[in-house]
Residue frames as a rotation matrix with the C-alpha (Angstrom) as fourth column:
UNK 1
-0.730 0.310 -0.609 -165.95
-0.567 0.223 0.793 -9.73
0.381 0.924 0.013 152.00
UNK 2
-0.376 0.691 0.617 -169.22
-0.688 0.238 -0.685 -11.31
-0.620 -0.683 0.386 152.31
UNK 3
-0.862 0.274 -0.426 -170.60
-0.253 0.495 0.831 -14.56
0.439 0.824 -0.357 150.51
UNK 4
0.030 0.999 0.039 -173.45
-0.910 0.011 0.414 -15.90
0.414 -0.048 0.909 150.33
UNK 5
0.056 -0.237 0.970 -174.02
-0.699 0.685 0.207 -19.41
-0.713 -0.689 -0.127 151.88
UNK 6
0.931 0.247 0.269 -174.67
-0.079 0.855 -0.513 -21.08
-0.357 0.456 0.815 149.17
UNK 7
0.639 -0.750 -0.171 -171.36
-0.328 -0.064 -0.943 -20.02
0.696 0.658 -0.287 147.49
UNK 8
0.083 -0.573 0.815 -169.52
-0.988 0.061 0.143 -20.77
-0.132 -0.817 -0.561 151.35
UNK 9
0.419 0.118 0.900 -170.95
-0.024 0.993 -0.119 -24.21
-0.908 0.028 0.419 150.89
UNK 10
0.964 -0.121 0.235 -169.70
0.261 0.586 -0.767 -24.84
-0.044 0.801 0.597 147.43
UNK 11
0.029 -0.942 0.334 -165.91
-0.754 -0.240 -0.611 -23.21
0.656 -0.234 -0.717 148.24
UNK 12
0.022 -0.050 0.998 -166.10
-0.818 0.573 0.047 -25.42
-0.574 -0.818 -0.029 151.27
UNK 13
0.760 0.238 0.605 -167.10
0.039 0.913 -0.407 -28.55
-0.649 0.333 0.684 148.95
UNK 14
0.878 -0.428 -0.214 -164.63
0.015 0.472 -0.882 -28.14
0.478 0.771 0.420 146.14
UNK 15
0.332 -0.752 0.570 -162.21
-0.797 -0.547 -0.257 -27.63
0.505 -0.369 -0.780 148.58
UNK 16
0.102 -0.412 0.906 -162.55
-0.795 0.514 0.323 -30.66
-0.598 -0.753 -0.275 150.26
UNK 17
0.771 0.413 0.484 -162.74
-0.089 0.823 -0.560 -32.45
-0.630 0.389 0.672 147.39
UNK 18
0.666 -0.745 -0.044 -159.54
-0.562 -0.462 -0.686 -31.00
0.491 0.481 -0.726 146.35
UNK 19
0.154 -0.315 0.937 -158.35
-0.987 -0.103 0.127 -31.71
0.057 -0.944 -0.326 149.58
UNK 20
0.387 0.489 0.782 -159.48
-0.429 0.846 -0.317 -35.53
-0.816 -0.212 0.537 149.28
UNK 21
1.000 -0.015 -0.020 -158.38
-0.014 0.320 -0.947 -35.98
0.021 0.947 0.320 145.95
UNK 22
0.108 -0.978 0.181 -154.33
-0.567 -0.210 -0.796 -34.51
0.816 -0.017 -0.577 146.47
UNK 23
0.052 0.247 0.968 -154.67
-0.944 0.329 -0.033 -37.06
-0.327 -0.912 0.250 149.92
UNK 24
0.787 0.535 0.307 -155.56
-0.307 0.771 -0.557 -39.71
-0.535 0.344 0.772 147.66
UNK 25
0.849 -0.481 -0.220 -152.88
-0.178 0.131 -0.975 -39.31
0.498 0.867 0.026 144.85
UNK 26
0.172 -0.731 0.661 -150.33
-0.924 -0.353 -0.149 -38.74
0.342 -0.585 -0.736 148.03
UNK 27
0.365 0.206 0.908 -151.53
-0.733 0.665 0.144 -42.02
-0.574 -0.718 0.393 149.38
UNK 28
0.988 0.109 -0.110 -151.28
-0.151 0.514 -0.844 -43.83
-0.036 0.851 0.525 145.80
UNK 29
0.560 -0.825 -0.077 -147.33
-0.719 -0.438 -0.540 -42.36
0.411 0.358 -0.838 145.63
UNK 30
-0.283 -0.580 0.764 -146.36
-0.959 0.151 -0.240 -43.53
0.024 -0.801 -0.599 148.96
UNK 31
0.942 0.235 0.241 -147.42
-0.307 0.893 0.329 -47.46
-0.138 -0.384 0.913 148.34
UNK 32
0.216 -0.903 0.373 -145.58
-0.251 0.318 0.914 -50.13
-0.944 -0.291 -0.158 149.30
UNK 33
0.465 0.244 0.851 -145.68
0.647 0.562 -0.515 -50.98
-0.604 0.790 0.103 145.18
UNK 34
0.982 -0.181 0.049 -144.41
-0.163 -0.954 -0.252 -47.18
0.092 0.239 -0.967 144.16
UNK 35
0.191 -0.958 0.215 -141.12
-0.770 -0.010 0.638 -48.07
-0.609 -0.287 -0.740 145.53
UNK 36
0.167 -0.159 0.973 -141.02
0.160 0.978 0.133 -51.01
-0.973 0.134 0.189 143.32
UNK 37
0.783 0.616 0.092 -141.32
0.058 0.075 -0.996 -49.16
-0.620 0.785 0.023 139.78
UNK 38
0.003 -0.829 -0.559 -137.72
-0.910 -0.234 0.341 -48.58
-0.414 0.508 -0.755 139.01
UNK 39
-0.450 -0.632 0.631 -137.39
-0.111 0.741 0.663 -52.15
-0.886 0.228 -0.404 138.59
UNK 40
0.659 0.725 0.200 -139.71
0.048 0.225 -0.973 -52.03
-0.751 0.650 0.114 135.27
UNK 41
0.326 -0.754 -0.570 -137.32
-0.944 -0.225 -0.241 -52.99
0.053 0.617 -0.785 132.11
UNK 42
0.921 -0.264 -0.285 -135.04
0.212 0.956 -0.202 -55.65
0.326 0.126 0.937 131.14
UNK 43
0.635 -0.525 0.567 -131.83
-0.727 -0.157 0.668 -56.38
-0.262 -0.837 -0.481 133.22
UNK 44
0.642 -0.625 -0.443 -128.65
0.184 0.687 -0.703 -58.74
0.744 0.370 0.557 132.43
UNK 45
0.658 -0.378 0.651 -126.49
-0.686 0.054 0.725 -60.25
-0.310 -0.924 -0.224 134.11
UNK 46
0.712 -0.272 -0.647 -123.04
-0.310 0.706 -0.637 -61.91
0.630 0.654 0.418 132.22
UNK 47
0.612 -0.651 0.449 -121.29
-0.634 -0.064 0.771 -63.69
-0.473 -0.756 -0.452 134.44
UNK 48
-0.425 -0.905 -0.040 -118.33
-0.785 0.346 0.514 -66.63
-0.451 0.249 -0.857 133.33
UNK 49
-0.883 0.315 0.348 -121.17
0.413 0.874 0.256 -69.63
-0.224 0.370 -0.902 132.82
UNK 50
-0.091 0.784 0.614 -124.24
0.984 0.167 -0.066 -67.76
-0.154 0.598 -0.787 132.26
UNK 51
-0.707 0.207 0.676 -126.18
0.333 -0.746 0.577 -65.00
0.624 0.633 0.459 131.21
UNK 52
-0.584 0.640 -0.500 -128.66
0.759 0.212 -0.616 -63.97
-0.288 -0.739 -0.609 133.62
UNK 53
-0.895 0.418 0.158 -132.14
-0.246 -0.756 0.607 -61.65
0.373 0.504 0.779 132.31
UNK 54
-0.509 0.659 -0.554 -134.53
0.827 0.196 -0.527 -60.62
-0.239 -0.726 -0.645 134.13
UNK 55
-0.697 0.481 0.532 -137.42
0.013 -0.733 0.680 -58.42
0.717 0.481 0.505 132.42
UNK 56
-0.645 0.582 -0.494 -140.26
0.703 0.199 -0.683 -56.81
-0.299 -0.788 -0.538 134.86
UNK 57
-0.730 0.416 0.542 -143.49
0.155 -0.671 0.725 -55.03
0.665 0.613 0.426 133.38
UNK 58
-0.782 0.548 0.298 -146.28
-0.606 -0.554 -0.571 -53.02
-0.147 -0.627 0.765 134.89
UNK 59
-0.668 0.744 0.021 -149.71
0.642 0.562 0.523 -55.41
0.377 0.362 -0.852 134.69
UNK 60
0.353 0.928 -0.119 -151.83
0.764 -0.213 0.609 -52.86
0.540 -0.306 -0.784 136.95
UNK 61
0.520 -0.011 0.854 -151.91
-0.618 -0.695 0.368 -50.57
0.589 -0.719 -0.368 140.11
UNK 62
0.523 -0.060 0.850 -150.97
-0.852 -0.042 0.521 -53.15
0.004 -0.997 -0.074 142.22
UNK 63
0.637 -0.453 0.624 -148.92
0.060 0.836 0.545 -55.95
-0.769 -0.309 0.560 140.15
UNK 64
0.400 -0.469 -0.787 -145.78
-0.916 -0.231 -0.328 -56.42
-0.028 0.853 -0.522 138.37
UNK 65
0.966 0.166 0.199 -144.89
-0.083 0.926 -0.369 -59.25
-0.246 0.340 0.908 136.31
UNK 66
0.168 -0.983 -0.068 -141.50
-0.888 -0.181 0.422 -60.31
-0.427 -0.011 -0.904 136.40
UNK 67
1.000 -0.010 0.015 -139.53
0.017 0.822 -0.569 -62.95
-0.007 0.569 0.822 134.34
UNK 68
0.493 -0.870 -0.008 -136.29
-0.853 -0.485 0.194 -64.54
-0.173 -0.089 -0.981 134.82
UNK 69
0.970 0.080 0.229 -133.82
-0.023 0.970 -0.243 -66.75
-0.242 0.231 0.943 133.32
UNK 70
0.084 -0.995 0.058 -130.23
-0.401 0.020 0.916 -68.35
-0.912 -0.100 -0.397 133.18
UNK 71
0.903 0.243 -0.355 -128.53
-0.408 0.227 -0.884 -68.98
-0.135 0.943 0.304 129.98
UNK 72
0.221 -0.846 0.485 -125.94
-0.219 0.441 0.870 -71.41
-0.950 -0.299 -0.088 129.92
UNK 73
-0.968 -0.240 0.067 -124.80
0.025 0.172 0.985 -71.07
-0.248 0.955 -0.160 126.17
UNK 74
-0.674 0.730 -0.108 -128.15
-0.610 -0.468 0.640 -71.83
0.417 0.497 0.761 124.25
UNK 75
-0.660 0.186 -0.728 -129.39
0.624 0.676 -0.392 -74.05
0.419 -0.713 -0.562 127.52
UNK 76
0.056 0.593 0.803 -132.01
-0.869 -0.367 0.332 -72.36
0.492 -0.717 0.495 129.69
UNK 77
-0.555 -0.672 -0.491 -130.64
0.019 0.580 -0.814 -73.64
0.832 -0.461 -0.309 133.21
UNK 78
-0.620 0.609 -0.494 -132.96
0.545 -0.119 -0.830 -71.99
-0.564 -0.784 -0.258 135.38
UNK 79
-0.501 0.667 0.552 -136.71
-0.026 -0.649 0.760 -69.74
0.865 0.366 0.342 134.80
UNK 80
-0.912 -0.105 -0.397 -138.73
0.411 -0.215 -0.886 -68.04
0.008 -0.971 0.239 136.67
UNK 81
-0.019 0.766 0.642 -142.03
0.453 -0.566 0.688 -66.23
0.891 0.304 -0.336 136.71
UNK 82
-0.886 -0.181 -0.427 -142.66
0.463 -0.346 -0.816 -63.40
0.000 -0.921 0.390 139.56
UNK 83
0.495 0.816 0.298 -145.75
0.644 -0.575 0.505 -61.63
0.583 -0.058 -0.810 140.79
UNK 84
-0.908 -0.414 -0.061 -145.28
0.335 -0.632 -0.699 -58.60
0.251 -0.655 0.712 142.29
UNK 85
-0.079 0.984 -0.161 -148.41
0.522 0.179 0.834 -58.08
0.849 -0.018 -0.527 144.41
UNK 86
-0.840 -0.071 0.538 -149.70
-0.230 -0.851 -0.472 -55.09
0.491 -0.521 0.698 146.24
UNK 87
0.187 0.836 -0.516 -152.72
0.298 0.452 0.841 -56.90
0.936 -0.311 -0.165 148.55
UNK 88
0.908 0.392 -0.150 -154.41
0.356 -0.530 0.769 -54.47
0.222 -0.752 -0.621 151.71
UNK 89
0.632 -0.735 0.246 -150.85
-0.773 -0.619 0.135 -52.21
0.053 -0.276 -0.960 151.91
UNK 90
0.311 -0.710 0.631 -148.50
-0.601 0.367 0.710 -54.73
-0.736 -0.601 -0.313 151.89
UNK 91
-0.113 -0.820 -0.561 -145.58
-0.993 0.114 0.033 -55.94
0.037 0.561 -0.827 149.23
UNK 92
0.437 -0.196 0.878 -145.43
-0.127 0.953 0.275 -59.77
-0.891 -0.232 0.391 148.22
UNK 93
-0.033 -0.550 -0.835 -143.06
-0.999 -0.010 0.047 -61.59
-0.034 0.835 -0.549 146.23
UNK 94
0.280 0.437 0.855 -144.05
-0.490 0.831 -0.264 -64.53
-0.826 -0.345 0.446 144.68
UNK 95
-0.169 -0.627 -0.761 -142.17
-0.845 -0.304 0.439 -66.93
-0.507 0.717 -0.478 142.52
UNK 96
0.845 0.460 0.274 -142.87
-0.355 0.864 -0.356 -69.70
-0.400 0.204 0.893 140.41
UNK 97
0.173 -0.896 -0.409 -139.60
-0.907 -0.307 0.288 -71.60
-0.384 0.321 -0.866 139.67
UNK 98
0.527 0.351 -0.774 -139.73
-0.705 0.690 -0.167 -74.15
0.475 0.633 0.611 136.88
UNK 99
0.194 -0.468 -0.862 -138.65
0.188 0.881 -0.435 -77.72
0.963 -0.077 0.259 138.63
UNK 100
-0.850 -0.517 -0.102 -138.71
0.207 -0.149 -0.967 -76.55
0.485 -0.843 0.233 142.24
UNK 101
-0.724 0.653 0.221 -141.96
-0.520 -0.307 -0.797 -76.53
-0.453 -0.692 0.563 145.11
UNK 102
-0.657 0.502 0.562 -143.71
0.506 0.847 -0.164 -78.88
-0.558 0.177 -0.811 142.52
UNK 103
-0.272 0.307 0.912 -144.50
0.726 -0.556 0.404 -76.06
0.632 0.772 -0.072 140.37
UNK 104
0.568 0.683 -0.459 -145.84
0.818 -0.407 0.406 -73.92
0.091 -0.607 -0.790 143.31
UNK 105
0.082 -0.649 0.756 -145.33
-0.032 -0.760 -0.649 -70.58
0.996 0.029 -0.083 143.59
UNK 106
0.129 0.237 -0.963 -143.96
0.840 0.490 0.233 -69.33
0.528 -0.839 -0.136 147.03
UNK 107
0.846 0.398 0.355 -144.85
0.249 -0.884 0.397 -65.97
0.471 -0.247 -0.847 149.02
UNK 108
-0.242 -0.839 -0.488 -142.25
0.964 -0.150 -0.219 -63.63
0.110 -0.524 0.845 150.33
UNK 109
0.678 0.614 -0.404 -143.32
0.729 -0.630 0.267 -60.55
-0.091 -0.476 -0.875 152.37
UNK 110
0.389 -0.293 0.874 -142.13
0.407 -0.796 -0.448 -57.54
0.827 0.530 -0.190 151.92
UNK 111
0.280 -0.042 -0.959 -139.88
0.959 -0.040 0.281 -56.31
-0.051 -0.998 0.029 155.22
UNK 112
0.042 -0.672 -0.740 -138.06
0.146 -0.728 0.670 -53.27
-0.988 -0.136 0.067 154.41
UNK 113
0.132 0.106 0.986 -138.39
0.970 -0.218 -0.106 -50.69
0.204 0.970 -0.132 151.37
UNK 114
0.238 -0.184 -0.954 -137.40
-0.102 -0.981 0.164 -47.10
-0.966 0.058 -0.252 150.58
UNK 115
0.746 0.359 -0.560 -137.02
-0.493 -0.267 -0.828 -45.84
-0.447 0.894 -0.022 147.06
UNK 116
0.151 -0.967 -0.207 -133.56
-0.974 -0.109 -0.198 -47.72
0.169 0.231 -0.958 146.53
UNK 117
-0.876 -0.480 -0.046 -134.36
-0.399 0.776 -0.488 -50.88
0.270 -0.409 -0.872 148.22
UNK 118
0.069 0.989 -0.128 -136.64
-0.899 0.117 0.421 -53.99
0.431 0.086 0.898 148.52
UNK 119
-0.664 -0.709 -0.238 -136.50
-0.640 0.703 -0.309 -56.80
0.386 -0.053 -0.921 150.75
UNK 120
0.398 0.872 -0.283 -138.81
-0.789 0.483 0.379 -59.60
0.468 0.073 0.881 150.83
UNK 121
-0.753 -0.292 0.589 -138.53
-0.624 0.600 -0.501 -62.69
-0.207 -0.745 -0.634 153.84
UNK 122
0.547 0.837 -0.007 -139.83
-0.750 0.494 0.440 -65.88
0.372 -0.236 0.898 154.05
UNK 123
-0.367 -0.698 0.615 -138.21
-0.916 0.385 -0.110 -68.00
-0.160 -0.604 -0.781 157.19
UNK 124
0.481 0.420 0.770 -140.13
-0.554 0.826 -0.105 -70.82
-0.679 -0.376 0.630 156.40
UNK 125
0.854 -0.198 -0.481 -138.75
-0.471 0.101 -0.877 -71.34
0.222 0.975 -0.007 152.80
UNK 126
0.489 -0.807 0.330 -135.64
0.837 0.540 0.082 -74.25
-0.245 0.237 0.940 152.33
UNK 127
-0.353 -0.510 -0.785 -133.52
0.103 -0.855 0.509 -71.02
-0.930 0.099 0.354 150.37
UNK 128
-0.812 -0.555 0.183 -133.45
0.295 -0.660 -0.691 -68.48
0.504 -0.507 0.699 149.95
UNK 129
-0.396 0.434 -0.809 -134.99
0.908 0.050 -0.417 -66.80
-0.140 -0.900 -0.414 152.81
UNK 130
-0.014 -0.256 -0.967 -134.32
0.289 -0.926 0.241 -63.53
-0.957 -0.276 0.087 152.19
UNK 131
-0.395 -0.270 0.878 -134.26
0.903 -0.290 0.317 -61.60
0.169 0.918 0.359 148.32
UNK 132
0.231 0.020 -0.973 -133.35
0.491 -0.866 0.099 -58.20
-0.840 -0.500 -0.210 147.96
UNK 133
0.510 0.021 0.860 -133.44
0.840 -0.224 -0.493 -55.71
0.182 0.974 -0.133 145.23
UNK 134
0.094 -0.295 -0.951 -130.75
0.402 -0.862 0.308 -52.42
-0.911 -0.411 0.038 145.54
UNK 135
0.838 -0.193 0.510 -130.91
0.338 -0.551 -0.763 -49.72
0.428 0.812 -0.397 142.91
UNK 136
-0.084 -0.869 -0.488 -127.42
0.949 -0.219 0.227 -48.91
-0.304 -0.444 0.843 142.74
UNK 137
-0.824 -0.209 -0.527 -127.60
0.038 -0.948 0.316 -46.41
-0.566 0.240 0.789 139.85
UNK 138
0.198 0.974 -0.108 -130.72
-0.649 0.048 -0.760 -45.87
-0.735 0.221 0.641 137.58
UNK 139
0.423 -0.133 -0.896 -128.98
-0.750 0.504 -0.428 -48.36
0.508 0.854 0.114 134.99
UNK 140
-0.453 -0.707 -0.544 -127.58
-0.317 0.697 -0.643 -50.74
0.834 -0.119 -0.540 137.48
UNK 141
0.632 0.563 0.533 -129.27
-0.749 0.269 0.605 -52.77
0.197 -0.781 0.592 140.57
UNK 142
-0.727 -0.683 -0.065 -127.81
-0.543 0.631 -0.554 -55.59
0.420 -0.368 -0.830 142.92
UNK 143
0.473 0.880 0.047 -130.49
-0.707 0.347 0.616 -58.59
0.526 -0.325 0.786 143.37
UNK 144
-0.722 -0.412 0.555 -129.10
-0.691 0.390 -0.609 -60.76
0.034 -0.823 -0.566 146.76
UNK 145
0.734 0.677 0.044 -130.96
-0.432 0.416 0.800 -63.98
0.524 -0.607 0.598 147.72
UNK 146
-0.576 -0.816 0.042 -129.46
-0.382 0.224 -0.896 -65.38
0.722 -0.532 -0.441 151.08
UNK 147
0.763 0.645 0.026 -130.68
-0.527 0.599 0.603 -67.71
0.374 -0.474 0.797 154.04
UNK 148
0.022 -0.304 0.952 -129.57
-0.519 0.811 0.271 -70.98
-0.854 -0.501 -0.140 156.04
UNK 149
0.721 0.323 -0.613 -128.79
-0.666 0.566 -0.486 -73.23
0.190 0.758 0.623 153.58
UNK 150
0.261 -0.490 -0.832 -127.21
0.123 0.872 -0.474 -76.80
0.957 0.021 0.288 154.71
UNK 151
0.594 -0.017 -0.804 -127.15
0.802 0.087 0.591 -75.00
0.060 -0.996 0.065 157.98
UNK 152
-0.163 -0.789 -0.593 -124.74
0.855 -0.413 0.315 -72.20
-0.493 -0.456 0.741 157.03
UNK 153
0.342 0.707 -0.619 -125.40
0.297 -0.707 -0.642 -69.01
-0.892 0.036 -0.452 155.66
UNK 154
-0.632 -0.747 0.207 -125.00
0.536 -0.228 0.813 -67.88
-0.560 0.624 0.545 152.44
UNK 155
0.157 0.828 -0.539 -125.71
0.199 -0.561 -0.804 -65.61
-0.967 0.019 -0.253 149.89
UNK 156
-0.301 -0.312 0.901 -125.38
0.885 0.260 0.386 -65.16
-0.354 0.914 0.198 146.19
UNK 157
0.009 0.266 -0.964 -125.61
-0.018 -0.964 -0.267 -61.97
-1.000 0.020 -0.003 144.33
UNK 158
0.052 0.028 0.998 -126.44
0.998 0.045 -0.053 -61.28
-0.046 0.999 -0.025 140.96
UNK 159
-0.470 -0.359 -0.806 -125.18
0.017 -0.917 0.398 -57.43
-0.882 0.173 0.437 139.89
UNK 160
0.033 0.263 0.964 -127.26
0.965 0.243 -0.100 -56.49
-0.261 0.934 -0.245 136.99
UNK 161
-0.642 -0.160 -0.750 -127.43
0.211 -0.977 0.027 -53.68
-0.737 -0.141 0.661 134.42
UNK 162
0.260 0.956 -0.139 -130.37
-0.120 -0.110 -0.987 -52.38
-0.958 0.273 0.086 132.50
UNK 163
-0.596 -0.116 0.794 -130.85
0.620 0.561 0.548 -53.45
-0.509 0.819 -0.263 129.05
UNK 164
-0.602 0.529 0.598 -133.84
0.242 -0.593 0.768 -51.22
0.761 0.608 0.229 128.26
């Protein structure tokens, strides 16, 4: 078969623009944010003294808004606010936790992710160091925060299961 050049050149162009585009969407899949979307939804957690609910929504490409809080009866014991921020490839978790840092929020880096798991570090932080997210099943997850705390390690788990 013989084309013409012009027609070589325009096979050649949509091709790479094909090419460039499926590259692009591949790239989009595989952030470090992509692994992060299961957690969108609301989550509970009933344990003996509280309630624990933790709701997380899409704001963009690159952030999800998260909200959490303890209910102790009709007490709100603890709250939270979270960014989930996707800045130059790279995962941050960043809370804002009413009565703690002086309102300040405080950064935790993403170390380790795969579609099932998220785990965000900051050694500098008082505790927790460490907070981790595990999809167990698609209705159930296991958030961990854990660190040095008084000098000895510990960790605390909250088991939750989807609400919506």
């Amino acid at each position: 078969m013989i084309l013409l050049p012009h027609i070589k050149s325009s096979l050649l162009v949509a091709a790479c623009i094909t090419l460039a585009y499926t590259s692009s969407y591949a790239q989009q899949k595989s952030t470090p944010i992509a692994h992060a979307q299961w957690l969108i939804g609301s989550w509970k957690n009933q344990s003996a003294k509280t309630l624990d609910i933790e709701t997380w929504k899409k704001l963009n490409d690159s952030t999800l808004l998260g909200r959490s809080y303890s209910l102790a009866g009709s007490d709100t014991v603890s709250s939270e606010h979270i960014r989930l921020e996707q800045h130059t490839g790279k995962l941050y978790y960043i809370p804002t936790v009413k009565n703690q840092n002086n309102g300040k929020a405080v950064t935790f880096t993403l170390t380790s992710s795969n579609k099932k798991q998220l785990v965000f570090e900051n050694p500098e932080h008082d505790f927790p160091q460490k907070i981790s997210y595990t999809l167990i099943t698609k209705d159930s997850l296991l958030a961990e925060i854990s660190g040095l705390r008084k000098g000895k390690l510990k960790a605390i788990q909250f088991p939750m299961k989807r609400v919506k």
